[in-house]
Short mmCIF file of the C-alpha atoms (twelve columns), coordinates in Angstrom:
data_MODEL
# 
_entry.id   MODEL 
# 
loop_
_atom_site.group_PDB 
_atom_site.id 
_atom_site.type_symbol 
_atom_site.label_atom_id 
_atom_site.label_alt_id 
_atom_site.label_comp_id 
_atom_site.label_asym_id 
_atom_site.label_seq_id 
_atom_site.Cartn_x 
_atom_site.Cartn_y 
_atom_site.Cartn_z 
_atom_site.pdbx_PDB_model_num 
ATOM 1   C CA . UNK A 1   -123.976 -21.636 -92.460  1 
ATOM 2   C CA . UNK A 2   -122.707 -21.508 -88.960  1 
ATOM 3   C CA . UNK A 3   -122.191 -17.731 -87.105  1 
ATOM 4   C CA . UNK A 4   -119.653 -17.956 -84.395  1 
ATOM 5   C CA . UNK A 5   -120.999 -16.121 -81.343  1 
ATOM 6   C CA . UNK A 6   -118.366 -16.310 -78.783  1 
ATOM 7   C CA . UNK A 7   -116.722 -13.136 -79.677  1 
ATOM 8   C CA . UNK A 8   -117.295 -9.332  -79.921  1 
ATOM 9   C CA . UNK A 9   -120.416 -7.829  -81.629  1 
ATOM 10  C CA . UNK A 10  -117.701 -6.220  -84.191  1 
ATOM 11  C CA . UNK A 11  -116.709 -9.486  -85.126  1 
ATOM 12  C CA . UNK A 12  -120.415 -11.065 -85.406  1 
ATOM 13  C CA . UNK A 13  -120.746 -7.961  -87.779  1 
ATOM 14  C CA . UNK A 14  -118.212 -8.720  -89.728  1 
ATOM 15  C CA . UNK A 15  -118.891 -12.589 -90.015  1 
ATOM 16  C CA . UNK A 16  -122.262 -11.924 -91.020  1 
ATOM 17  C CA . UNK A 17  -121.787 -9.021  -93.719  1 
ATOM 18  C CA . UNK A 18  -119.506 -11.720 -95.294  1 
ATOM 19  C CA . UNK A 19  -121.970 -14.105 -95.714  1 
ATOM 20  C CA . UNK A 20  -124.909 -10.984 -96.424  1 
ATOM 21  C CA . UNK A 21  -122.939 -8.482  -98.115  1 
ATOM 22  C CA . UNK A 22  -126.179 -6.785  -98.290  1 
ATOM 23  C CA . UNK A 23  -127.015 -6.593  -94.589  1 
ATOM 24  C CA . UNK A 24  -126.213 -5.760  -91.268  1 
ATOM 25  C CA . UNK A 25  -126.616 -6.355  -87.942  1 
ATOM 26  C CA . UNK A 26  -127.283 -4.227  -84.920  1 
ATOM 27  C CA . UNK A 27  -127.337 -5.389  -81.185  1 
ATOM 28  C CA . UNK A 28  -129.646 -3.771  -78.453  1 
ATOM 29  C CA . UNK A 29  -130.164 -3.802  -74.909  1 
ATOM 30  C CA . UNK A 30  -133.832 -4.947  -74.997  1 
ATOM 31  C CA . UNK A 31  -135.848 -6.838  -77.935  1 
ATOM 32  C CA . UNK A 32  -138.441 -5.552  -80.413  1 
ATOM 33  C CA . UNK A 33  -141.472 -6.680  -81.443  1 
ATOM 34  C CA . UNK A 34  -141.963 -8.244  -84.625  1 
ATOM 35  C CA . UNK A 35  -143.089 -5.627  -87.035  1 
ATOM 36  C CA . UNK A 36  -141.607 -3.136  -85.353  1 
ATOM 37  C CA . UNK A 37  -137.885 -1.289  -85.208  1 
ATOM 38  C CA . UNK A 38  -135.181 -1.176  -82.149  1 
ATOM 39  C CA . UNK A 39  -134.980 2.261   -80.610  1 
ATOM 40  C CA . UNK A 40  -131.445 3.720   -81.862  1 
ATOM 41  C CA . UNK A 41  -130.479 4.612   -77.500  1 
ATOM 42  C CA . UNK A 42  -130.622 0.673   -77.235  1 
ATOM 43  C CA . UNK A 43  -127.939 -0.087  -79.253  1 
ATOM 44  C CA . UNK A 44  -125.386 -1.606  -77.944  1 
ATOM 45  C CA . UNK A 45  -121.460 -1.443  -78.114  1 
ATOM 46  C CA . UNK A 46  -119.031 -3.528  -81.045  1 
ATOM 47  C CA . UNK A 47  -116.891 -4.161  -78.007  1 
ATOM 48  C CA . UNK A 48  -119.678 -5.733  -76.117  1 
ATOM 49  C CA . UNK A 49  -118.850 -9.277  -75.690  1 
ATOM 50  C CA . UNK A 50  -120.850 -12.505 -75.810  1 
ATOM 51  C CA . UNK A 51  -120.358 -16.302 -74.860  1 
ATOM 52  C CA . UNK A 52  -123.582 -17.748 -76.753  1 
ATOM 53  C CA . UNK A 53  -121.563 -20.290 -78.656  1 
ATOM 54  C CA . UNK A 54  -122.683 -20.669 -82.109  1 
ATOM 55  C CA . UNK A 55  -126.015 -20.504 -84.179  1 
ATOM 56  C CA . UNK A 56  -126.927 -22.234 -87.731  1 
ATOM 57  C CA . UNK A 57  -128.288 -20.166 -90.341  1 
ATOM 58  C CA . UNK A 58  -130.273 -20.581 -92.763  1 
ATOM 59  C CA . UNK A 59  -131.005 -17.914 -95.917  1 
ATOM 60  C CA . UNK A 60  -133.999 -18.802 -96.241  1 
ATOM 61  C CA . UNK A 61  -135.060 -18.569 -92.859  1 
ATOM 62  C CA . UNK A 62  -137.074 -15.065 -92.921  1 
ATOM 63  C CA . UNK A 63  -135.592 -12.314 -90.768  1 
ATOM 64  C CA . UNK A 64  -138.603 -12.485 -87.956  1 
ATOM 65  C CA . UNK A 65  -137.447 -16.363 -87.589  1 
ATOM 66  C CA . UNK A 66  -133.109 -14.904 -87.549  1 
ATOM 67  C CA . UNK A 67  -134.560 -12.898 -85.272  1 
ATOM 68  C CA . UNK A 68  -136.214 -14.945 -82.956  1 
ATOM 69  C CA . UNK A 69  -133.332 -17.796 -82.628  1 
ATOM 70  C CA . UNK A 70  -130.942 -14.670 -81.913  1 
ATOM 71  C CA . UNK A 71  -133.368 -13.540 -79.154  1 
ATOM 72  C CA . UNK A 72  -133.008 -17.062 -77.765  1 
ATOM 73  C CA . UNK A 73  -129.431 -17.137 -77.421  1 
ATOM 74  C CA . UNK A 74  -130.176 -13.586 -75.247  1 
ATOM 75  C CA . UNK A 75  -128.943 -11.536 -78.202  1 
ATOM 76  C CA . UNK A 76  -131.180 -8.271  -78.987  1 
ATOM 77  C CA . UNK A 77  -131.093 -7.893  -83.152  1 
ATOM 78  C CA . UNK A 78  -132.353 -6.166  -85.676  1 
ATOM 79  C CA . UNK A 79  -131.288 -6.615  -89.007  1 
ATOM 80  C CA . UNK A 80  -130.762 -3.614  -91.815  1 
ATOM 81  C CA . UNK A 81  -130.859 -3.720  -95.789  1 
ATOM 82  C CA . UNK A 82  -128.676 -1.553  -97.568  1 
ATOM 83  C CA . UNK A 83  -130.335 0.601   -99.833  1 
ATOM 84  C CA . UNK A 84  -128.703 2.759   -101.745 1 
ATOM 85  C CA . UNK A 85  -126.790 4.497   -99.271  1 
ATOM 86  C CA . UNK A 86  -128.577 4.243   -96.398  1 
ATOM 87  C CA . UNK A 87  -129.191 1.267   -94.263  1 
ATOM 88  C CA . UNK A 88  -133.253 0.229   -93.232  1 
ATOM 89  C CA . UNK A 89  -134.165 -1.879  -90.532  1 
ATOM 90  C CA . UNK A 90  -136.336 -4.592  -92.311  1 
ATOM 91  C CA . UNK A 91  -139.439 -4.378  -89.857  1 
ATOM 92  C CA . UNK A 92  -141.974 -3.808  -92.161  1 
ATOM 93  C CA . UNK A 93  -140.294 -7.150  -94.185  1 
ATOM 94  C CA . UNK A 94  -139.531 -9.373  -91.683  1 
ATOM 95  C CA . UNK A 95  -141.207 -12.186 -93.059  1 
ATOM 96  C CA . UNK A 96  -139.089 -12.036 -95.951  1 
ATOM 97  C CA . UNK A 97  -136.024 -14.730 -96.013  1 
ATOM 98  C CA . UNK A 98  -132.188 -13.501 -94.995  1 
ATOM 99  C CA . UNK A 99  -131.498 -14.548 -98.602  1 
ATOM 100 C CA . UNK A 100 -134.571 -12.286 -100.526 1 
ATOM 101 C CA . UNK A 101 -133.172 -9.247  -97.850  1 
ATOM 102 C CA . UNK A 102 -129.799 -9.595  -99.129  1 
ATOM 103 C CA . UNK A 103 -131.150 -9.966  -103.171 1 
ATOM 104 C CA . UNK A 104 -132.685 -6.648  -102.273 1 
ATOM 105 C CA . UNK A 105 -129.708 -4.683  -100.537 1 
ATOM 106 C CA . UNK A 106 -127.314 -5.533  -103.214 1 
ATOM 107 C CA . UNK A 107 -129.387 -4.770  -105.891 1 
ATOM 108 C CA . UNK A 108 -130.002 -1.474  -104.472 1 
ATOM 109 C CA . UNK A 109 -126.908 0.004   -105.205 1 
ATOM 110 C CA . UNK A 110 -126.573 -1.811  -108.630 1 
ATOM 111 C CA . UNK A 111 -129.944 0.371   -110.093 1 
# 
């Protein structure tokens, strides 16, 4: 699967919920550790703007590795599982894969 990064962070959002209904994306100034969360005064903007072309992913990649080839195209992310109706960042899961995430967040509001 290929996620088109030459447009808005809304858009990314909305390209990437399509293809993990169960997840989301957030964008920050800075990066986070692995294991750890993004600080919610980092986020940044849905009108922010990006020229980093385009980036191949894989669902079975786990989120730390999504992650890391984000932070390498200079983009700050932290992915989020639905569950129920609130959204978690995954930093205590990160080295589960995009696809188990998404198994997770859907079947969360299915119980």
């Amino acid at each position: 699967m290929i996620l088109k990064l030459n447009t808005t962070i809304a858009a990314i959002k909305v390209e990437f919920a399509r293809i993990f209904p169960g997840l989301r994306l957030e964008f920050f100034s800075e990066a986070h550790d692995i294991g750890f969360g993004s600080s919610e005064e980092k986020k940044l903007s849905d009108q922010t703007i990006f020229s980093a072309g385009s980036i191949s992913i894989n669902p079975y990649d786990s989120v730390a590795e999504f992650e890391q080839q984000m932070k390498r195209k200079n983009m700050h992310i932290q992915v989020y599982r639905k569950s129920n109706d609130l959204w978690l960042q995954t930093s205590k899961t990160d080295h589960w894969s995009l696809a188990e995430q998404n198994r997770k967040g859907i079947n969360s509001t299915q119980e």
